[in-house]
VOBAFI-256572 format. One line per 5 residues: their letters; for each residue z, y, x of C-alpha. Coordinates in Angstrom, 1 decimal, always signed. Each point is the difference from the previous one (the first is absolute). Layout:
N
A> Z,Y,X | ... .
***
This chain:
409
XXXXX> +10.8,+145.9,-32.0 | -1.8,+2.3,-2.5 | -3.2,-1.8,+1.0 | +1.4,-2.9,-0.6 | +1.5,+0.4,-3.2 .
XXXXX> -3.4,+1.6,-1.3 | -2.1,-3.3,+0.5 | +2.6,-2.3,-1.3 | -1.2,-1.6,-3.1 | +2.4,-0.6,-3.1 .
XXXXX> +0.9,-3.3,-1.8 | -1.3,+0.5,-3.1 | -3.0,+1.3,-1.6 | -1.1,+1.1,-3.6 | -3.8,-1.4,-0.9 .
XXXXX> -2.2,+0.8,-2.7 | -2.3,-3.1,-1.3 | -3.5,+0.7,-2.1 | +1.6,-0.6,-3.0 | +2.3,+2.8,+0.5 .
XXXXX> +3.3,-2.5,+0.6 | +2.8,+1.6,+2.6 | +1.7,-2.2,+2.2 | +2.5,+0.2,+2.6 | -0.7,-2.4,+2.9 .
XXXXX> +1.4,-0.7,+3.8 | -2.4,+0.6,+2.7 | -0.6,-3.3,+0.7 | -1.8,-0.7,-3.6 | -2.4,+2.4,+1.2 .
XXXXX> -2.9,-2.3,+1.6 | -1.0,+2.3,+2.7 | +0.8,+0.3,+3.8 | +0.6,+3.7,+1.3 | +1.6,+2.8,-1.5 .
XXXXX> -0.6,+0.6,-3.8 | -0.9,+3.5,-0.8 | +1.2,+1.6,-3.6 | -3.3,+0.8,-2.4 | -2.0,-3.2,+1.9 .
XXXXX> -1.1,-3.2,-2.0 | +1.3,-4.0,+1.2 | +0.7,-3.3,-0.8 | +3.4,-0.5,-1.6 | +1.9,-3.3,-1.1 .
XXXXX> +1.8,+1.1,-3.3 | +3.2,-2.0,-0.5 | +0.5,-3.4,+1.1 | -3.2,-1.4,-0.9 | -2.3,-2.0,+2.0 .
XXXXX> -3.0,+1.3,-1.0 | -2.7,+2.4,+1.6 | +1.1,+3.6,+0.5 | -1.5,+3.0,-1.9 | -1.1,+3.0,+1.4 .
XXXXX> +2.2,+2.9,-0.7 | +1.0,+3.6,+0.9 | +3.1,+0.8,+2.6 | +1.7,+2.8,-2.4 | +2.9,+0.9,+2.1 .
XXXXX> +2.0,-1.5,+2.3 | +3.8,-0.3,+0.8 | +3.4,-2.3,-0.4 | +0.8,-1.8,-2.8 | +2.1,+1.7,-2.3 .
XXXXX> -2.6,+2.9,+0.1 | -2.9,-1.7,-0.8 | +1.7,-1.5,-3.1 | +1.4,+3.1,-1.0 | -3.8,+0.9,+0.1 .
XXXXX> -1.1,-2.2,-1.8 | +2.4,+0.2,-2.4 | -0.9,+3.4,-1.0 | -3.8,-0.7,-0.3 | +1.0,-2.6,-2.2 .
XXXXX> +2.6,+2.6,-2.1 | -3.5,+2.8,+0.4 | -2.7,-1.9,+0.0 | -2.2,+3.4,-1.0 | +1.7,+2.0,+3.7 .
XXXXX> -2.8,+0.7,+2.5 | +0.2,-2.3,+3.4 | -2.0,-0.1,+3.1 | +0.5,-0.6,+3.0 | +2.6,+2.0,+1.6 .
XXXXX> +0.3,+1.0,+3.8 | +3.0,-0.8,+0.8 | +2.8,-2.2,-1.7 | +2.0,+3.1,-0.1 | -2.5,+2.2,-2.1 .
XXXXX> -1.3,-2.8,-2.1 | +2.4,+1.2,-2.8 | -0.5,+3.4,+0.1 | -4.3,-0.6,+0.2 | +0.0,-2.1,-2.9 .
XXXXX> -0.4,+3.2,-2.5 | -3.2,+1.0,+1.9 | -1.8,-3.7,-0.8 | -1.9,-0.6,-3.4 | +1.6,-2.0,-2.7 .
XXXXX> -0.5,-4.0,+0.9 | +1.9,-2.5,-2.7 | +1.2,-2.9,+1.6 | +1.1,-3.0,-0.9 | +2.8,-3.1,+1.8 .
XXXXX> -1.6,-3.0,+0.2 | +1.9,-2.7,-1.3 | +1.1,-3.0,+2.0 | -1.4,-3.1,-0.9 | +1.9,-2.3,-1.3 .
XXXXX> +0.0,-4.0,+1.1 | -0.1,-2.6,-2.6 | +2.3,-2.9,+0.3 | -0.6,-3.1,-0.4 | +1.8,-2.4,-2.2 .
XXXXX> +1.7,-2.6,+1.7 | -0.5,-3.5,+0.4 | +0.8,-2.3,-2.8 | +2.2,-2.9,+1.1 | -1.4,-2.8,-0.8 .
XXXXX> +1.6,-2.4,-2.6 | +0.5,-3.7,+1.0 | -0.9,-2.5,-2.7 | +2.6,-2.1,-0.6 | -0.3,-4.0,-0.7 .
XXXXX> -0.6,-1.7,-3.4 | +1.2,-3.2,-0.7 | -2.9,-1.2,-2.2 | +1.1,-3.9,-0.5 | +2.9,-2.4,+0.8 .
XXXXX> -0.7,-3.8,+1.3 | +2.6,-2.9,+0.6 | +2.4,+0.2,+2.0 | +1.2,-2.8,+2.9 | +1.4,-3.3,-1.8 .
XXXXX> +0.6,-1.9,+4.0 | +3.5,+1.0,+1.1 | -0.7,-1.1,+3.8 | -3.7,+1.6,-0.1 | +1.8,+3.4,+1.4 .
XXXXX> +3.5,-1.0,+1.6 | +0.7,+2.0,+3.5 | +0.0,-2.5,+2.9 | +3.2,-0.9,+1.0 | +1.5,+1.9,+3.5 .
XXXXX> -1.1,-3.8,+2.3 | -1.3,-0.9,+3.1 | -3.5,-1.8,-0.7 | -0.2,-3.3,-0.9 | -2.4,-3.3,+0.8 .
XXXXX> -2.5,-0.5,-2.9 | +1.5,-3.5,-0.7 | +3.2,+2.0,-1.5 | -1.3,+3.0,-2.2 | +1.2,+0.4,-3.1 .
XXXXX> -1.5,-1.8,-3.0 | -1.4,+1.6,-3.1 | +1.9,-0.7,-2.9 | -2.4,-1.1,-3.1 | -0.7,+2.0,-2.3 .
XXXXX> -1.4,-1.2,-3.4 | -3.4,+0.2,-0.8 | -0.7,+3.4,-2.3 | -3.3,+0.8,-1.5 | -1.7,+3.1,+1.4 .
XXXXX> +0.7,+2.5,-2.5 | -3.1,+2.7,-0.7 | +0.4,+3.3,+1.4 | +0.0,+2.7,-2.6 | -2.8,+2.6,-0.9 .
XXXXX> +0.1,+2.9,+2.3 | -0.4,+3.3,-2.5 | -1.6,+2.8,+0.7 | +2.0,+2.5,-1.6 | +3.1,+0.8,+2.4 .
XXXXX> +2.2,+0.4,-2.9 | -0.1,-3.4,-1.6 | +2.1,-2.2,+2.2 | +0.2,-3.8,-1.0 | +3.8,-1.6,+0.6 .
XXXXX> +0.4,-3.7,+1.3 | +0.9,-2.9,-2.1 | +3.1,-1.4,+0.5 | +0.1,-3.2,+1.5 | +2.4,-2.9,-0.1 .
XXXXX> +0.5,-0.8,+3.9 | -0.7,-3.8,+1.2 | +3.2,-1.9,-0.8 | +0.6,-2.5,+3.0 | +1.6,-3.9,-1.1 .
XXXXX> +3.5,-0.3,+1.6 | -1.6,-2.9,+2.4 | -2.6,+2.3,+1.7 | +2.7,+2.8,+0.1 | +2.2,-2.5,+1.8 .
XXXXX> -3.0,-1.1,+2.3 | -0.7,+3.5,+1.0 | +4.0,+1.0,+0.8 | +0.1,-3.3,+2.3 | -3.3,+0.8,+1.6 .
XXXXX> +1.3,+3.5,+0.9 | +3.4,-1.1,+1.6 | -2.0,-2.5,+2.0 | -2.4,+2.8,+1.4 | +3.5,+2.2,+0.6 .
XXXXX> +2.0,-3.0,+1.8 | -3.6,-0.4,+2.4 | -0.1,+3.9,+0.4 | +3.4,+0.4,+1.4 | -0.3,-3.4,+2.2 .
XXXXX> -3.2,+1.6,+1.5 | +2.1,+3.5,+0.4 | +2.9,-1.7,+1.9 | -2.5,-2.0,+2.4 | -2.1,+3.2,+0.8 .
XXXXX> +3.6,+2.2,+0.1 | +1.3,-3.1,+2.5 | -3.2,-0.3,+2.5 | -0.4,+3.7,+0.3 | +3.7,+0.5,+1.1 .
XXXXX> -1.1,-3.0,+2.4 | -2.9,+2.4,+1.3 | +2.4,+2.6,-0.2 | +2.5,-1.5,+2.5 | -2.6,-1.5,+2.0 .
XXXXX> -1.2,+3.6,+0.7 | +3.4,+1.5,+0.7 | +0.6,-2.7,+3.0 | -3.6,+1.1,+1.6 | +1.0,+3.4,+0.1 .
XXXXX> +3.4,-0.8,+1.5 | -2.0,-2.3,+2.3 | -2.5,+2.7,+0.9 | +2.1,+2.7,+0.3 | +2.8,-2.5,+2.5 .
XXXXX> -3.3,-0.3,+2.0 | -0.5,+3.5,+0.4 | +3.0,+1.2,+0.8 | +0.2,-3.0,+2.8 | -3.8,+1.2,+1.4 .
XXXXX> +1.9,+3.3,+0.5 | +2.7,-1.0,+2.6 | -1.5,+0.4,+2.5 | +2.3,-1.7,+3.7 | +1.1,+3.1,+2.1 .
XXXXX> -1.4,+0.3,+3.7 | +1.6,-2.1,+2.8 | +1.4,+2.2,+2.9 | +0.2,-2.2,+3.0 | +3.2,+0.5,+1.9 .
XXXXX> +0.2,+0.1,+3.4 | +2.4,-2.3,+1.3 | +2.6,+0.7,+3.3 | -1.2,-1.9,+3.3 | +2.2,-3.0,-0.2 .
XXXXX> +1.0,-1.7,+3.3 | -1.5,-3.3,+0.9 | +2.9,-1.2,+1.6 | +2.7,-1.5,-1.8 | +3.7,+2.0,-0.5 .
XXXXX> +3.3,-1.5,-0.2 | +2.2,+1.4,-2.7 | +2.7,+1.7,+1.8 | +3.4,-0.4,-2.2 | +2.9,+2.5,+0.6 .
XXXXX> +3.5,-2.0,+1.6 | +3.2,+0.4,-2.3 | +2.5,+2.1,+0.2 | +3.1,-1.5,+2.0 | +3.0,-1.3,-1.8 .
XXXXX> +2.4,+2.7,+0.9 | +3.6,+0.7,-1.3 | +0.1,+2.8,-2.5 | +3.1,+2.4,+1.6 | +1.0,+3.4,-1.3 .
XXXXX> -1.6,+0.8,+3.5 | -2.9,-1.5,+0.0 | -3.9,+1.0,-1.0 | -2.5,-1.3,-1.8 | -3.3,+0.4,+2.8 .
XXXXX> -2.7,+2.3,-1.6 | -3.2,-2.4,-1.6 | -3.4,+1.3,+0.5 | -0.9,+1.8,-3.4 | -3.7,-0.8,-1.1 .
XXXXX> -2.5,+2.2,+0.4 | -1.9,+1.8,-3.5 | -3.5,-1.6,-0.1 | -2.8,+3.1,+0.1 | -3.0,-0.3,-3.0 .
XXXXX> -3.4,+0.0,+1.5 | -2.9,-0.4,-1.9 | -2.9,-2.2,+1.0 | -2.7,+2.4,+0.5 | -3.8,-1.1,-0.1 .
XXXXX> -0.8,+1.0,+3.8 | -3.3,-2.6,-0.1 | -1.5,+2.8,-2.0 | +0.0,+2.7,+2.3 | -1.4,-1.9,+3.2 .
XXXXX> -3.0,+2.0,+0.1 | +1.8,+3.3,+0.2 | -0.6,+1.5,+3.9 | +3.3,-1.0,+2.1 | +0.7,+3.5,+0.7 .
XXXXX> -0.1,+0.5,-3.6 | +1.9,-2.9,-1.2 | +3.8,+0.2,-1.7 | +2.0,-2.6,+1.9 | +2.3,-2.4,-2.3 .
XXXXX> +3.0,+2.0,+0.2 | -1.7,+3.6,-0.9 | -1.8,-1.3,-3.2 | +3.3,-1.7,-1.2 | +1.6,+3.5,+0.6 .
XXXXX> -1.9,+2.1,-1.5 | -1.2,-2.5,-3.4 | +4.4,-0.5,-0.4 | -0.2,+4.1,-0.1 | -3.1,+0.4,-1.8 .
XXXXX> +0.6,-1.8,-4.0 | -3.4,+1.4,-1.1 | -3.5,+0.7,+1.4 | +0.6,+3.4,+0.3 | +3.1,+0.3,+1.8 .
XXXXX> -1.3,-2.8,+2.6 | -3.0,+1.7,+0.2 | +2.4,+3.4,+1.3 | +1.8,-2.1,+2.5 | -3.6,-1.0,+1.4 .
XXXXX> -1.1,+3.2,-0.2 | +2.7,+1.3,+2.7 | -0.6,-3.1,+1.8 | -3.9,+0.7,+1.0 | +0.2,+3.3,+0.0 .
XXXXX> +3.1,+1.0,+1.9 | -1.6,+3.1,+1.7 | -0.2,+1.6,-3.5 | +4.1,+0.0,-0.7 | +1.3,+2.2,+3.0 .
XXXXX> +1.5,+3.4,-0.3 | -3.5,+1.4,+0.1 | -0.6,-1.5,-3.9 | -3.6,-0.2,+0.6 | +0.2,-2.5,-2.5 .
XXXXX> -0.2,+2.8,-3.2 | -3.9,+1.2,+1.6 | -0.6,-4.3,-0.6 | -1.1,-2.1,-3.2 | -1.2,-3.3,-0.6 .
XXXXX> -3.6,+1.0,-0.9 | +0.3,+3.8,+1.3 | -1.9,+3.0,-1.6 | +1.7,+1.3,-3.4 | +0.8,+4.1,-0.2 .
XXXXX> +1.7,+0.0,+2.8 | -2.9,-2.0,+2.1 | +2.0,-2.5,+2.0 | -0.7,-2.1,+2.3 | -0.3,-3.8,-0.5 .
XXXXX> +1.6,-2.9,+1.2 | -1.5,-2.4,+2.6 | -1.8,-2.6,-1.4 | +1.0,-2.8,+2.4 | +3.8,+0.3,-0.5 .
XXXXX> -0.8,+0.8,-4.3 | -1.6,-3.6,+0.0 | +2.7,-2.2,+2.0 | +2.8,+2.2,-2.7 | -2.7,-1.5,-2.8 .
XXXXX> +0.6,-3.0,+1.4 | +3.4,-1.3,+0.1 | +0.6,+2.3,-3.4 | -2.2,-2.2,-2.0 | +0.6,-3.1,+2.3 .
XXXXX> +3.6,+0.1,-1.3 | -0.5,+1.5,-3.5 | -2.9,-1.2,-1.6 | +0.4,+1.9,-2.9 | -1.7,+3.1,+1.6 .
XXXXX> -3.4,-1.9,+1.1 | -2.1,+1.6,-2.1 | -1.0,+4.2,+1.2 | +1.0,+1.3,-3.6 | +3.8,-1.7,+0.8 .
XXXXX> +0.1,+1.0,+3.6 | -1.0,+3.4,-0.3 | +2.6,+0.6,-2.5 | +2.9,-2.0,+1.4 | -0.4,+0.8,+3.3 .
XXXXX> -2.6,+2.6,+0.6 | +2.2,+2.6,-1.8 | +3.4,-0.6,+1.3 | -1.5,+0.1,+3.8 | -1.5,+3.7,-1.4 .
XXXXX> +3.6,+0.9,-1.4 | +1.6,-1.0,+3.3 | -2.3,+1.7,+2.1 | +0.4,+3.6,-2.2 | +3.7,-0.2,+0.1 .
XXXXX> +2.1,+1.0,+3.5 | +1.5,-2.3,+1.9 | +3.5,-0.8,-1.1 | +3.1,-1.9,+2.7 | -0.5,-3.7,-0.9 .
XXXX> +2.7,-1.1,-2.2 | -0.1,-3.9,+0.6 | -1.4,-1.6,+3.2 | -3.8,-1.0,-1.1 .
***
């Protein structure tokens, strides 16, 4: 660590420049690479200035507050000796062995401002002359708020009496002599041409607001006319839409060829009613059993061994409301050897694999299930539908145990 310490340079340095000026500088004004040795000669960058460095000579060296504190008191005694001491340590207590040096600080330089920019002053407008001013009343009247009109009913210029051109005046030079404008008696009008002009204006008004009401009247024409397209269009779209649902056929019981007689049941006897006697017991009728007509045509092409007969698929589609639960009951159906008191049916899923790696189910048996699942609910023909509607609940049935049936399915 000693070592280490020994070769460690300082922050600050105190220079010496050739015309005897001390200066405090950091070490990284000095332009030199390597270490800087006390009593040598280099290139140093005094203040903040851009400008070339000056050769001067490394005094001493050490922190900060030291080196101004030197520097201060070779300012205070300019006429002390100084050279160059050995250490930082010794440099005060060597500085009575150097010859007297006067030194001077060099002053900073100090940076001129410049004055700032003068605004510039706009110049502002001189009326130099005055003309006449506009004798027509209707030469600068807005436009009236109106739809456009043909050119056969514009509006008429009223006359205006003939005037002589009057001279402009003299323009002068000078901007503060301003000429003022004669006064002028304005054109008096006779009481027929003032009458001519009034009638000529209510005639134009009475034409513009007959032209108003006839465009006002045929655009709510176009206006109505447009409304009963839309209806129409949008009665013709909404009829494209309906669409007539699909025909089931319906297959028919085998009626007998022969013809049947109506059998009709004998009356009762006319028997005397005696405290004794009893009514004989009437047959009571029968309740009448819902069956649904099931589409049997379109599952011909199932394998006989395969096939549900009549009675089965009414069963199990009266138990099973949605594709999932009809799906179960078919599930138990095909796969019976699955559902014994072995449960092999929890080492089974529909796809197999998974965690667990389980085995699948056989594809012949998956297909007819496919089948008469979408054959009766068409709702799950597409793979996104069956898979989740089906697919999942025959998953969930086959994790669970079995459970004692509750209702005969």
């Amino acid at each position: 660590m000693a070592v280490r310490a020994a070769t460690r340079e300082f922050s600050h340095f105190l220079v010496k420049y050739d015309d005897s000026t001390i200066y405090t500088c950091p070490r990284i004004k000095i332009v030199t690479e390597g270490r800087v040795r006390i009593g040598e000669r280099y290139p140093v960058i005094y203040g903040n200035s851009s400008d070339n460095p000056e050769t001067a000579e490394i005094l001493d060296t050490g922190d900060y507050i030291l080196m101004k504190k030197n520097e201060a008191e070779y300012a205070v005694a300019p006429s002390s000796p100084l050279s160059p001491p050995e250490s930082p340590a010794k440099s005060a207590s060597s500085s009575d062995s150097q010859p007297d040096t006067q030194f001077t600080i060099r002053k900073r330089k100090r940076v001129i401002r410049r004055a700032p920019k003068v605004k510039r002053v706009k110049q502002l407008a001189v009326m130099l002359s005055t003309g006449e001013g506009i004798n027509d009343p209707y030469q600068y009247r807005s436009p009236s708020v109106s739809p456009e009109l043909p050119p056969h009913l514009s509006a008429p210029t009223p006359p205006s009496p003939t005037t002589t051109p009057a001279t402009p005046p003299p323009v002068c030079a000078a901007a503060s002599t301003q000429t003022t404008p004669t006064n002028k008696d304005p054109p008096a009008f006779s009481l027929q041409q003032s009458l001519q002009a009034i009638e000529k204006q209510l005639q134009l008004n009475n034409t513009r607001l007959a032209e108003m009401e006839r465009l006002m009247t045929t655009q709510g024409n176009v206006i109505k006319e447009q409304g009963n397209l839309i209806k129409e269009l949008a009665s013709k779209q909404k009829t494209a839409h309906l669409t007539p649902l699909p025909i089931t056929p319906i297959r028919l019981p085998n009626t007998p060829t022969t013809p049947t007689t109506l059998r009709i049941p004998h009356p009762l006897p006319d028997l005397p009613l005696t405290p004794t006697s009893s009514i004989p017991d009437s047959p009571q009728p029968q309740p009448l059993m819902e069956r649904l007509v099931l589409p049997m045509h379109l599952f011909n092409d199932i394998p006989q061994p395969m096939r549900l007969t009549e009675d089965d698929l009414s069963k199990y589609s009266n138990c099973g409301t949605n594709p999932g639960s009809f799906g179960v009951l078919l599930l138990k159906h095909f796969f019976p050897e699955l559902f014994t008191s072995d449960q092999l049916h929890i080492h089974y899923s529909y796809r197999g694999g998974g965690k667990l790696s389980k085995r699948p189910l056989e594809d012949n048996r998956k297909n007819v299930i496919k089948r008469y699942v979408t054959g009766l609910f068409p709702s799950v023909n597409t793979e996104s539908a069956y898979h989740a509607l089906v697919v999942e609940k025959l998953n969930q049935y086959l994790r669970r145990p079995v459970q004692p049936a509750t209702r005969k399915c």
